[in-house]
N, C-alpha and C positions, 0 to 999 in steps of 0.2 A: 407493648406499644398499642395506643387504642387508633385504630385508623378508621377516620368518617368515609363512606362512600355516598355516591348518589345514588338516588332508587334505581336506576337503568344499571348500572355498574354491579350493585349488590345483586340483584334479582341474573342479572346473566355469570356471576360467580356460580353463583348459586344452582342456574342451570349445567354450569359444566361441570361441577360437583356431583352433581345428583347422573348425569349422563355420562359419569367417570372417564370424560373424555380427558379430564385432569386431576392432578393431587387436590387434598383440601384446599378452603381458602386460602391460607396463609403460603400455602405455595401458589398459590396464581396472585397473589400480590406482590411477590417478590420477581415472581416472570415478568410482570407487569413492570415492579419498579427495575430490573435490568435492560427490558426494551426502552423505557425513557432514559436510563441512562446512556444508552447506545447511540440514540437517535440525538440526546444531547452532544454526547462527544462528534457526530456524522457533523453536525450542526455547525461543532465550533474548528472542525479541521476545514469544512467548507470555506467558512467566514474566513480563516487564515492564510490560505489557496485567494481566497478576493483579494484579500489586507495585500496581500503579495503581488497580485496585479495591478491595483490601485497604485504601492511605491511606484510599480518599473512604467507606468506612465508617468505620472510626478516627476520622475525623473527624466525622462525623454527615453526610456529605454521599448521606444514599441516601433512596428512598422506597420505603414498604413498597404491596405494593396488596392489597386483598380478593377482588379478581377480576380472569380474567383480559381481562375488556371492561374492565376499571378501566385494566389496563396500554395495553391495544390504544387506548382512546384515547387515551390520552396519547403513545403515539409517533403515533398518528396527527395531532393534535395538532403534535406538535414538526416530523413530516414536512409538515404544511401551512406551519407556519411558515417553516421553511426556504425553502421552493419559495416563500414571497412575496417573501422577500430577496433568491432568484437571480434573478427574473423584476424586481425594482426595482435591484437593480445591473445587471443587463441595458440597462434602459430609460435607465439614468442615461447608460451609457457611449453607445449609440446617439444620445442626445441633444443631446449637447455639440458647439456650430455647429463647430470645427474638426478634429471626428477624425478622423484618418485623413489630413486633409491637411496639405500642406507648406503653411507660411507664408512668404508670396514678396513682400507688401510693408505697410505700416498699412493700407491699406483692408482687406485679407484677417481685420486682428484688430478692424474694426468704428471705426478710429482716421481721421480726416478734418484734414486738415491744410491750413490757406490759406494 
């Protein structure tokens, strides 16, 4: 593949080549095309995180606030909710008499057999 560079572009290859601060060129172009692609992708999950905001106003799904204690508690709010849901699925999973063990015969699942 013949790749065109610019004189600023070629000339600092070149320098990191020579100051082995990197592989040949052909590896600092390939560095190079992975950070654009990166930056691409950061780009297009952005854009879809907006797309996503833009519908849920479209839709009436937002709330305006009058202040900013007005917002602060409401994530505060939301943030305590949450942490009571992961602290009760926590407790739920802790709970259950066989987790975590193997089941090796009926008596193990509470089952009594004469």
């Amino acid at each position: 593949m013949n790749v065109s560079l610019t004189r600023e572009l070629e000339e600092l290859v070149n320098e990191k080549s020579r100051a082995g601060n990197t592989s040949p060129q052909v590896k600092s172009y390939v560095k190079g095309c992975r950070l654009v692609r990166l930056r691409r992708e950061k780009i297009a999950a952005l854009r879809r995180e907006i797309q996503i905001g833009v519908d849920e106003i479209e839709r009436g799904e937002y709330v305006e606030y009058t202040s900013v204690e007005e917002l602060f508690a409401d994530v505060e709010a939301a943030v305590v909710k949450r942490a009571a849901k992961k602290r009760e699925t926590a407790l739920m999973k802790r709970s259950h008499p066989l987790e975590g063990r193997p089941v090796r015969s009926y008596r193990d699942l509470g089952v009594h057999c004469f």
